[in-house]
C-alpha positions as CSV (number, residue, x, y, z in Angstrom):
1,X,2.4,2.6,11.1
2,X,0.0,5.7,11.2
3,X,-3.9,5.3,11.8
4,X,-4.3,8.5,10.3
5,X,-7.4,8.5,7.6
6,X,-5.4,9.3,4.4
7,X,-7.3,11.6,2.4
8,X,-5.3,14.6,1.3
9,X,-2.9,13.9,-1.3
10,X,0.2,16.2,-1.8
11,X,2.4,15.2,-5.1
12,X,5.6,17.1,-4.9
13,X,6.8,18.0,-8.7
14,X,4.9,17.9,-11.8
15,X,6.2,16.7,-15.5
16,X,4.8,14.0,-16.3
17,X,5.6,11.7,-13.8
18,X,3.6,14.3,-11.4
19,X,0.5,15.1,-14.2
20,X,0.5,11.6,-14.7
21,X,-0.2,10.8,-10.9
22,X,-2.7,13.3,-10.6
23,X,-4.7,12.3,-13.8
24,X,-4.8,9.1,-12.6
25,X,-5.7,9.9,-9.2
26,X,-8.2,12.2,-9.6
27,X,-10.4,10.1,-12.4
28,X,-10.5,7.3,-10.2
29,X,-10.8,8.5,-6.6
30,X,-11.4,11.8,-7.0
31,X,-15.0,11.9,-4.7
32,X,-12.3,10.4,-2.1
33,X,-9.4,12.6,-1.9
34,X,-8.1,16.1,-2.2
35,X,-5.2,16.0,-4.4
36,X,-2.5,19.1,-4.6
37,X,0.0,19.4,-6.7
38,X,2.8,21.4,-5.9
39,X,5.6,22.5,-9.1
40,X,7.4,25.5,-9.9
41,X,7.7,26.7,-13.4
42,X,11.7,27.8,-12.6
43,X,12.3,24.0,-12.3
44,X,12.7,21.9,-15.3
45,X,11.7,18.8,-16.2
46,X,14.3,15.9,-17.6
47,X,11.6,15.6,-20.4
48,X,13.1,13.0,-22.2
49,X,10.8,10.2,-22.4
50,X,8.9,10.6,-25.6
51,X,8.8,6.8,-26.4
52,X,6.7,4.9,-25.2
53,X,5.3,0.7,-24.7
54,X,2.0,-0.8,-25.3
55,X,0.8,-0.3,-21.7
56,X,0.0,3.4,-22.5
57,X,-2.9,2.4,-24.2
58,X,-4.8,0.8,-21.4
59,X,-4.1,3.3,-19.0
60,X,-5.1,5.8,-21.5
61,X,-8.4,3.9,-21.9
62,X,-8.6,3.3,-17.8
63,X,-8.2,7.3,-17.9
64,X,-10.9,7.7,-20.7
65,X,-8.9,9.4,-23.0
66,X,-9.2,9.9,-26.3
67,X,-6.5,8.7,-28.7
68,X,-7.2,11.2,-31.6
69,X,-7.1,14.7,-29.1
70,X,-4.2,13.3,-27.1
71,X,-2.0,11.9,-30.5
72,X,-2.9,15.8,-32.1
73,X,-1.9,17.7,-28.5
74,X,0.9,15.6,-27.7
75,X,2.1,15.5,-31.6
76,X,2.4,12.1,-31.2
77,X,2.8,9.2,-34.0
78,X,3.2,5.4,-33.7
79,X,5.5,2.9,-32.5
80,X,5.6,-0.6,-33.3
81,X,9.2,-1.7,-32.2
82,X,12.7,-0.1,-31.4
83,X,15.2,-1.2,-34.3
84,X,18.6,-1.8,-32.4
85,X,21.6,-0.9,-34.7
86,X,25.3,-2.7,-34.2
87,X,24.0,-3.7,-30.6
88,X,25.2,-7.3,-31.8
89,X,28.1,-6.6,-34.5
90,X,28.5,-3.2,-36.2
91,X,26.5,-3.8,-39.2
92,X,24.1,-5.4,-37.5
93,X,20.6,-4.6,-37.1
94,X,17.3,-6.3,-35.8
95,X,13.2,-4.9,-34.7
96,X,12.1,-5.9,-31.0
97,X,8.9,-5.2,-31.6
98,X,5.4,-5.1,-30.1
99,X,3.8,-8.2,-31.8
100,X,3.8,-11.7,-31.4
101,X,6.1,-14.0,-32.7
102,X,4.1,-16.1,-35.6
103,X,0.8,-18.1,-34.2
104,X,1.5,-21.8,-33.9
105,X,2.1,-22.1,-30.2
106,X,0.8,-24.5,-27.8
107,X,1.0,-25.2,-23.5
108,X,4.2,-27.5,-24.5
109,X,6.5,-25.1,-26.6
110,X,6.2,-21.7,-28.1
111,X,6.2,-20.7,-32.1
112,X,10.2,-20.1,-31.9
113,X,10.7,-24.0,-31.1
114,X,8.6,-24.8,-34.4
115,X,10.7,-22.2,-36.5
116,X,13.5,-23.7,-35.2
117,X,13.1,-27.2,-35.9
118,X,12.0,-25.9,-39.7
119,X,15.5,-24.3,-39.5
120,X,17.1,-27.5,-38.7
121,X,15.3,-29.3,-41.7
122,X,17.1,-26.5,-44.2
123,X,13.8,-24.2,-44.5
124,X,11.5,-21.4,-42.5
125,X,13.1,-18.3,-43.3
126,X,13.7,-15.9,-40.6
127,X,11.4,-15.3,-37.3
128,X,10.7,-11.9,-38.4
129,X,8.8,-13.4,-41.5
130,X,6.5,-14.4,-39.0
131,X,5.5,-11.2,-37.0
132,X,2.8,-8.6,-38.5
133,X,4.1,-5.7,-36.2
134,X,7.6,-6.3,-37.0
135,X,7.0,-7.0,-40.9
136,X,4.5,-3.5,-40.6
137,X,7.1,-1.3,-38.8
138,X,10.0,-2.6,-41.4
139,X,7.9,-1.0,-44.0
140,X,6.9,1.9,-42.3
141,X,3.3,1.1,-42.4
142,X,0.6,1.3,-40.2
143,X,-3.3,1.3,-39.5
144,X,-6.3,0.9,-37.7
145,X,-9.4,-1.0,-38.4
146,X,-12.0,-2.5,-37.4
147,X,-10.5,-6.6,-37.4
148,X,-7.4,-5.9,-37.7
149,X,-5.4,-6.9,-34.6
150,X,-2.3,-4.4,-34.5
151,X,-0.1,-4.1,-31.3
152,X,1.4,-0.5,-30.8
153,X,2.5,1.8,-28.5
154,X,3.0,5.7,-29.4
155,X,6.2,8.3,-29.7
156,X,4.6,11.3,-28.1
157,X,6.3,15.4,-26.9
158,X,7.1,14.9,-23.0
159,X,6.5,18.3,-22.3
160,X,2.9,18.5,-24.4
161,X,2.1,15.0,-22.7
162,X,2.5,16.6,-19.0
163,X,0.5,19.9,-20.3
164,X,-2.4,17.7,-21.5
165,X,-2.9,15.6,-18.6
166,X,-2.5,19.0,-16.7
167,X,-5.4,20.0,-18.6
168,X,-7.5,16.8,-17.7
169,X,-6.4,17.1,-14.3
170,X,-7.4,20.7,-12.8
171,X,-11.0,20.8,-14.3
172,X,-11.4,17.2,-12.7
173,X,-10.3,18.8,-8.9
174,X,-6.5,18.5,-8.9
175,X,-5.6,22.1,-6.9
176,X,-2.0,23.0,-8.6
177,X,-0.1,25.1,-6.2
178,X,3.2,26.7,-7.7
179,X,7.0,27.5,-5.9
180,X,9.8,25.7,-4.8
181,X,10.2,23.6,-1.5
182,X,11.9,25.1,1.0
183,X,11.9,22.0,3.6
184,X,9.9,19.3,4.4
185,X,8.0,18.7,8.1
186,X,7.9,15.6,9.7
187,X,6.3,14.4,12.8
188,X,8.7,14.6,15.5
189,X,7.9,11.1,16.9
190,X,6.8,8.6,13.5
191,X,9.0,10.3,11.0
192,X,5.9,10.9,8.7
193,X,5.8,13.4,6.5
194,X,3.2,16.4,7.9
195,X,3.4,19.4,5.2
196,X,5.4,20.7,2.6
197,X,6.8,24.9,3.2
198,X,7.2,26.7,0.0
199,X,9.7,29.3,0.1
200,X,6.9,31.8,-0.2
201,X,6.1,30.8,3.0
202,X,3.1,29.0,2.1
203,X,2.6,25.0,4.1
204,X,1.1,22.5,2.1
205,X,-0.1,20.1,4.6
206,X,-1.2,16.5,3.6
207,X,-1.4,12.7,4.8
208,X,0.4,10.7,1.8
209,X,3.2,12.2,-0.6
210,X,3.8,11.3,-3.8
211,X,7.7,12.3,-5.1
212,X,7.7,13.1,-8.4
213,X,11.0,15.3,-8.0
214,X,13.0,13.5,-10.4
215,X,16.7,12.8,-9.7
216,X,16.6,14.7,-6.6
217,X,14.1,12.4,-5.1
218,X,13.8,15.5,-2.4
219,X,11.1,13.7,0.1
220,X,12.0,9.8,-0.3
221,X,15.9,10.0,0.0
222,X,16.8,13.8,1.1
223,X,13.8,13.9,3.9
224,X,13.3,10.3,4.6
225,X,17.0,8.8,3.9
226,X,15.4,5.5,2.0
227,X,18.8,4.3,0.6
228,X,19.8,3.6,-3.7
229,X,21.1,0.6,-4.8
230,X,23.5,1.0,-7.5
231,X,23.1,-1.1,-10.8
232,X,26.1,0.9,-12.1
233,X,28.2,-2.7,-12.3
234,X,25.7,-4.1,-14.9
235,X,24.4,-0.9,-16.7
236,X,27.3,1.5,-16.6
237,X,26.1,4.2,-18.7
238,X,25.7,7.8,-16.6
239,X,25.4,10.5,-19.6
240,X,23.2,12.0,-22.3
241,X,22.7,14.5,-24.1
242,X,19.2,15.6,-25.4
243,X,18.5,17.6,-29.2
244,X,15.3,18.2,-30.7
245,X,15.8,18.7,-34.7
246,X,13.5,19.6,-37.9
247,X,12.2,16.1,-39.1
248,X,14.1,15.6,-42.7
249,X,11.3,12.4,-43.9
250,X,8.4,10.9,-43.3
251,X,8.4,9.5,-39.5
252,X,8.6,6.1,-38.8
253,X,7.0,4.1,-36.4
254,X,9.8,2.6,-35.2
255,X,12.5,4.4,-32.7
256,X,15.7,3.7,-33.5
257,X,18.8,2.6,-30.9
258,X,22.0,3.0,-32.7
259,X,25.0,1.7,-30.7
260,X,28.0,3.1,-30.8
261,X,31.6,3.0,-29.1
262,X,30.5,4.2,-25.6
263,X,27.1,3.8,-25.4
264,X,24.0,4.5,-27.9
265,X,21.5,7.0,-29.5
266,X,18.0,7.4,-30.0
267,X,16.1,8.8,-32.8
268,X,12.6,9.5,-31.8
269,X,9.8,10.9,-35.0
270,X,7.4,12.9,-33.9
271,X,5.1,14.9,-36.3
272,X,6.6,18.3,-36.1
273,X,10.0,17.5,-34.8
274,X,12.6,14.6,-33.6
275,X,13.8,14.1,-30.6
276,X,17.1,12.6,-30.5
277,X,20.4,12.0,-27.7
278,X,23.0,9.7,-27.7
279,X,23.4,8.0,-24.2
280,X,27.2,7.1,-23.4
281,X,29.6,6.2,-20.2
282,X,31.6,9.1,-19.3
283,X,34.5,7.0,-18.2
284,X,34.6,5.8,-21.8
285,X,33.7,9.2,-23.7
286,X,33.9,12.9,-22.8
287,X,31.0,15.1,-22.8
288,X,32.5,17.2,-25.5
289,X,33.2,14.6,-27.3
290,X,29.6,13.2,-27.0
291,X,28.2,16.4,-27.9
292,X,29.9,16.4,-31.1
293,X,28.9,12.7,-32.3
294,X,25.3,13.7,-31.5
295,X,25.5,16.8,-33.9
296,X,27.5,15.5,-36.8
297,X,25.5,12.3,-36.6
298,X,21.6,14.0,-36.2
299,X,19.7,14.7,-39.6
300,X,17.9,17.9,-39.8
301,X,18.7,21.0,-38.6
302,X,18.7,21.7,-34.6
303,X,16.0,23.1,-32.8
304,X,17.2,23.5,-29.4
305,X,21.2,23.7,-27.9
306,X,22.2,20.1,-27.0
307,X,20.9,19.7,-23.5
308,X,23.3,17.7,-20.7
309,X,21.4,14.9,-18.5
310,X,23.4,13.1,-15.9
311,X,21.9,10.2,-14.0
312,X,22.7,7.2,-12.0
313,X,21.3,3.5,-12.6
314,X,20.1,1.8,-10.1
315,X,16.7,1.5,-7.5
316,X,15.1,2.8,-4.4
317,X,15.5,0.3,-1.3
318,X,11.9,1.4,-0.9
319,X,9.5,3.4,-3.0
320,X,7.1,3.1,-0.4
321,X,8.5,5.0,2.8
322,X,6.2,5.6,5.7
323,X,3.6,7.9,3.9
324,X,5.5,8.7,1.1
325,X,5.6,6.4,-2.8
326,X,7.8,7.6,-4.9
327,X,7.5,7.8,-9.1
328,X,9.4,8.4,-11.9
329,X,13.1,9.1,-12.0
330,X,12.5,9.7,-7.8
331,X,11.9,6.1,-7.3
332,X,14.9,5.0,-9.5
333,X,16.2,4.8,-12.8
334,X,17.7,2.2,-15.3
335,X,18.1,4.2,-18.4
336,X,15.8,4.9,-21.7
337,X,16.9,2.0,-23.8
338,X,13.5,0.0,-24.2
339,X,11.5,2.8,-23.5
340,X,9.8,1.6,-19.5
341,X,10.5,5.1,-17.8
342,X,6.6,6.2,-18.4
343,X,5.5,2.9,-17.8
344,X,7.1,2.3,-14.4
345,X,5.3,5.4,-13.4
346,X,1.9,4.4,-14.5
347,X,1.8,0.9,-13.1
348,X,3.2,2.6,-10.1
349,X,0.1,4.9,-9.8
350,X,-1.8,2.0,-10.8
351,X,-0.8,-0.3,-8.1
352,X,-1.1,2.7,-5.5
353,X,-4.8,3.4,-6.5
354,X,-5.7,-0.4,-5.5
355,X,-3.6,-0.7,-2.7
356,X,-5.0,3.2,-1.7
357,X,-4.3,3.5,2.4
358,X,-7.5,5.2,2.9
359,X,-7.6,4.2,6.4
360,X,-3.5,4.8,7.0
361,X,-0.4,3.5,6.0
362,X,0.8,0.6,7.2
363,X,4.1,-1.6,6.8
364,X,2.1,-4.4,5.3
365,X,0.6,-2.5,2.2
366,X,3.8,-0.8,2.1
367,X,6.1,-4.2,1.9
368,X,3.8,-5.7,-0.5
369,X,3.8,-2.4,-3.1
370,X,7.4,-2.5,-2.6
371,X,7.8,-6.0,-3.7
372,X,5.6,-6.4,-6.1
373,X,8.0,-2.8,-7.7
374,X,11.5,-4.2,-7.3
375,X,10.3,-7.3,-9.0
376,X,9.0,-5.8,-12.2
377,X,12.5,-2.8,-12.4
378,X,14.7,-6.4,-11.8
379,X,13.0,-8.2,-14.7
380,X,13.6,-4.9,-16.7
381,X,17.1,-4.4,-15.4
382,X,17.8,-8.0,-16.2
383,X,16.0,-7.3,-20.0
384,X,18.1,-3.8,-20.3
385,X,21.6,-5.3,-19.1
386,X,20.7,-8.4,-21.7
387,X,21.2,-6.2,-24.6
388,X,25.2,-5.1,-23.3
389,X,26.2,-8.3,-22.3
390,X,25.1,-10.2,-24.9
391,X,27.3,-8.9,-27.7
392,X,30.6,-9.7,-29.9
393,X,31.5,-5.8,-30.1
394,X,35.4,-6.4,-29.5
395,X,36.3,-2.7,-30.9
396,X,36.4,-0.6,-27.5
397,X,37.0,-0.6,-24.4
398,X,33.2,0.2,-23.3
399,X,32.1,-2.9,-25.4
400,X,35.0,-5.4,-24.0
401,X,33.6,-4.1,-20.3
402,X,30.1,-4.9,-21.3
403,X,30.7,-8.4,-22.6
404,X,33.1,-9.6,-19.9
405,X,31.3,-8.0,-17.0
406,X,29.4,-9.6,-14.1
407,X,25.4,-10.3,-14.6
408,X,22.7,-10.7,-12.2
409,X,22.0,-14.4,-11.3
410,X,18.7,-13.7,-12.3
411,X,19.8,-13.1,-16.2
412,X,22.6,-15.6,-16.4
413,X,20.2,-18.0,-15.3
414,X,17.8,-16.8,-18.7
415,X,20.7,-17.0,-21.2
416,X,21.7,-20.7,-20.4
417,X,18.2,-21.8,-20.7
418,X,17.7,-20.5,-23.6
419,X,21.3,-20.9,-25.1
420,X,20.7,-24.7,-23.9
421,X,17.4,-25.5,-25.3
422,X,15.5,-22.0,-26.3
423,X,13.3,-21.7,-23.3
424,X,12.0,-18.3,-22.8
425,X,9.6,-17.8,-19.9
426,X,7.2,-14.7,-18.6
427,X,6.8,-14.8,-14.8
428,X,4.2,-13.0,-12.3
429,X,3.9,-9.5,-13.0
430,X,7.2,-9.5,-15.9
431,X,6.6,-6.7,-18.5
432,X,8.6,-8.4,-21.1
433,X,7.2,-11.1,-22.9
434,X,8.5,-14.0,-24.3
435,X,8.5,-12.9,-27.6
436,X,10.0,-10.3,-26.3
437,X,12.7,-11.9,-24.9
438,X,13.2,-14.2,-27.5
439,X,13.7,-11.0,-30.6
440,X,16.3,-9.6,-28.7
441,X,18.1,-12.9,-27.7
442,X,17.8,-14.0,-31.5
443,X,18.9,-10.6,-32.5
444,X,21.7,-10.3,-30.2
445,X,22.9,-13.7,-31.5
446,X,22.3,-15.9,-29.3
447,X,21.9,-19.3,-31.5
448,X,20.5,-22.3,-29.2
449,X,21.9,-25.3,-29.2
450,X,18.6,-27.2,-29.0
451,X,14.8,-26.8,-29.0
452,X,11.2,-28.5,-27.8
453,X,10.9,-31.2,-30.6
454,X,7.3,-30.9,-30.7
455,X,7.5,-29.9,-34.0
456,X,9.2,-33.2,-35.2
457,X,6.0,-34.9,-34.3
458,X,4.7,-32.8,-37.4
459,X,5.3,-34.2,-41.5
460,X,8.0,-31.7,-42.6
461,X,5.6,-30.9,-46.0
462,X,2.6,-29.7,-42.8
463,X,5.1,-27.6,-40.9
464,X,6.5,-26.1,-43.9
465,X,2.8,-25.3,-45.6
466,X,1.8,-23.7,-41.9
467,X,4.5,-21.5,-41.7
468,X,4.2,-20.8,-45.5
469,X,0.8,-19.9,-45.4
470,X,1.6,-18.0,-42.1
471,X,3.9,-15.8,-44.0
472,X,2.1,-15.5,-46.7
473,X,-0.9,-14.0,-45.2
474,X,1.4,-11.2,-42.8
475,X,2.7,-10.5,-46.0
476,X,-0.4,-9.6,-47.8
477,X,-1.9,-7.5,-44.7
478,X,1.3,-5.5,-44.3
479,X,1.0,-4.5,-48.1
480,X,-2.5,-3.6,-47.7
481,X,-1.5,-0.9,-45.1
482,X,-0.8,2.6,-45.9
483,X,2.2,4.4,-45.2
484,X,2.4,5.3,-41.4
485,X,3.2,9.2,-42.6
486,X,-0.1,8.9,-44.6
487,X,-2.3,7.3,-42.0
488,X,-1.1,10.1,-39.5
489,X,-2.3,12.4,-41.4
490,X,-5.7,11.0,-41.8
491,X,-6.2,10.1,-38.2
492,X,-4.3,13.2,-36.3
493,X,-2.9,15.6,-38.4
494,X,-0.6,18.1,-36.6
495,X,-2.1,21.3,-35.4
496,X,-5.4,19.9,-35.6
497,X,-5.8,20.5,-32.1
């Protein structure tokens, strides 16, 4: 352990993983700490992650931030679900989205058990009759109002995203040093980290490190030799390739995941561009083949050259390594389906501000951060490696691998409750919630065999009038919303900076 105070900060990269550390840092405990931030403009960023969850928001808010200024600088627009494409069957297609999964749930049994007991009596429709967000992102509308209770998350421009923070940051006290790292001291006897040396020459001395060096994870596994465990075996995608095009429509607030034969794509709407890649298995598809299935299949003309991304799934041993936490893509990666990369980074820097070592850092506030992270990037690992594994795609190889291929205890366990009697469950600090859980599982097509008969204890005529009326009232507020294009540009327009 080190008795060391802690109070100069040293983040090593920037993008937003780094700008997003800093932000947070600095509006919190800024009196506290000196924070520097070291980056070089010759190194880029991956700068792919321009989707985002519902979690944004309250950090945003934690961060007093307003939504208007950052939606108008980040050219962002709204998300209320992902809409997965042939993930189950080609042909297929289902919305995980942000909102909850009808209303009539109690201690004993969730709404799903109710729908599905109206199922068995020969009525209820479908589950997604019975989710505002869902019924509101299949329309492409959106608002907000005072009353009106609408769960959403935001598609937002990476690189703008790391320049605004930037610009929150530095006034606030965050010193930004550019240049590469040349090498990184330790102390001869504890291993700790003492001071970054630029290859200007310039040290960068500090007591805690924060490795926001992406893939290269340059003071956590090249100075400090943590160790990567491999998830390649249940997520065995390695590849993308990134394209920004002209937008052709209105955008959406849905992102779209469109399987196909070695992997998938994602379709992104921003306001003055898309962003879209297709993410594949390299043992399964060729880069230039890849490259080609993203171009013919984009719409809209291409705004930059394709742009090649190679990565490896799988986590840190430790993200917390004598005085150095690691976020973002340095602390490990599962891969961009479901959108958690920002998210990781900000509960991350969340969890780090609470647990702050301002009196040193020792193993015990070390082993608990590290815990408390491999059990949320498991559950997500487990909810990533659900949507491969639970398919009948027979037609390629990829496919066959992914449906026949070994899962972690932890998810087979999930699949035969549910496929046994359509439990769903959210534990501890889970980021996926059962509704969650339960879109996907339905919309992978996963049938149960049985449900919580609850609902039988209900007159079929009551049950059916509930969800009847249930439906009919998402109905009506979903066509009282505007178009999400038309709300955008009421509430940010682009270039209304």
């Amino acid at each position: 352990m080190s008795e060391q105070v802690v109070k100069r900060v040293v983040i090593a990269g920037g993008g937003t993983a780094g700008w997003v550390a800093a932000a947070a840092l600095v509006k919190q405990l800024g009196p506290l700490i000196d924070i520097t931030l070291v980056e070089s403009d010759e190194i880029g960023t991956v700068g792919v992650g321009e989707s985002t969850i519902p979690t944004s928001r309250n950090f945003h808010q934690l961060l007093g931030i307003d939504e208007q200024a950052f939606m108008r600088a980040t050219q962002a627009t709204f998300k209320l679900g992902i809409s997965f494409e042939n993930w189950g069957r080609i042909g297929d297609r289902y919305i995980h989205s942000f909102g909850e999964n009808g209303k009539r749930s109690t201690w004993m049994a969730e709404f799903h058990h109710f729908w599905l007991e109206a199922r068995a009596q020969g009525f209820g429709g479908s589950l997604s009759d019975y989710c505002f967000e869902l019924q509101a992102a299949d329309a492409g509308k959106f608002a907000k109002a005072d009353g009106l209770d609408i769960n959403y998350a935001y598609h937002l421009d990476a690189t703008l995203y790391a320049r605004f923070l930037r610009a929150l940051a530095e006034p606030a006290g965050v010193k930004r040093v550019e240049g590469k790292i040349a090498r990184v001291e330790q102390h001869a006897e504890t291993g700790f980290i003492t001071a970054l040396v630029l290859e200007s020459g310039v040290r960068v001395e500090g007591d805690l490190f924060v490795d926001c060096t992406g893939f290269r994870a340059l003071l956590i596994e090249q100075t400090l030799e943590t160790g990567f465990e491999d998830w390649t075996r249940y997520l065995g995608t390695n590849s993308a390739f990134a394209v920004q095009t002209r937008s052709t429509g209105p955008a959406i607030p849905l992102t779209r995941a469109i399987a196909h034969e070695a992997g998938w794509r994602w379709r992104i709407p921003l306001q003055h561009r898309v962003g879209n890649g297709i993410v594949y298995c390299s043992d399964f598809m060729s880069d230039e083949d890849a490259r080609a299935k993203l171009l013919n299949d984009i719409e809209g003309e291409p705004l930059t050259e394709p742009r090649l991304i190679r990565y490896r799934t799988g986590a840190r041993r430790k993200v917390w390594n004598k005085n150095c936490v690691a976020l973002g893509l340095a602390s490990g990666f599962i891969e961009p389906l479901e959108s958690t990369s920002i998210h990781l980074v900000k509960v991350a820097v969340t969890r780090l501000i609470q647990s702050f070592p301002f009196g040193g850092c020792h193993e015990a506030a070390a082993d608990r951060f590290n815990a408390q992270s491999r059990q949320e990037i498991e559950g997500i690992r487990d909810f990533i490696t659900l949507h491969y594994h639970l398919t009948q795609r027979d037609d390629s190889p990829f496919w066959d691998r992914c449906r026949t291929m070994e899962i972690p205890d932890s998810l087979a366990q999930r699949l035969a409750l549910f496929r046994g009697d359509a439990h769903a469950w959210q534990d501890g600090i889970d980021l996926f919630r059962v509704d969650s859980w339960v879109q996907v599982l339905l919309g992978q097509g996963l049938a149960p065999e049985s449900h919580h008969r609850l609902a039988k204890m209900m007159n079929p005529s009551e049950l059916r009038q509930a969800l009847g009326a249930l439906k009919a009232n998402i109905d009506g507020a979903v066509a009282r919303l505007p178009a999400h294009q038309d709300f955008l540009a009421r509430y940010c327009p682009a270039g209304d900076a």
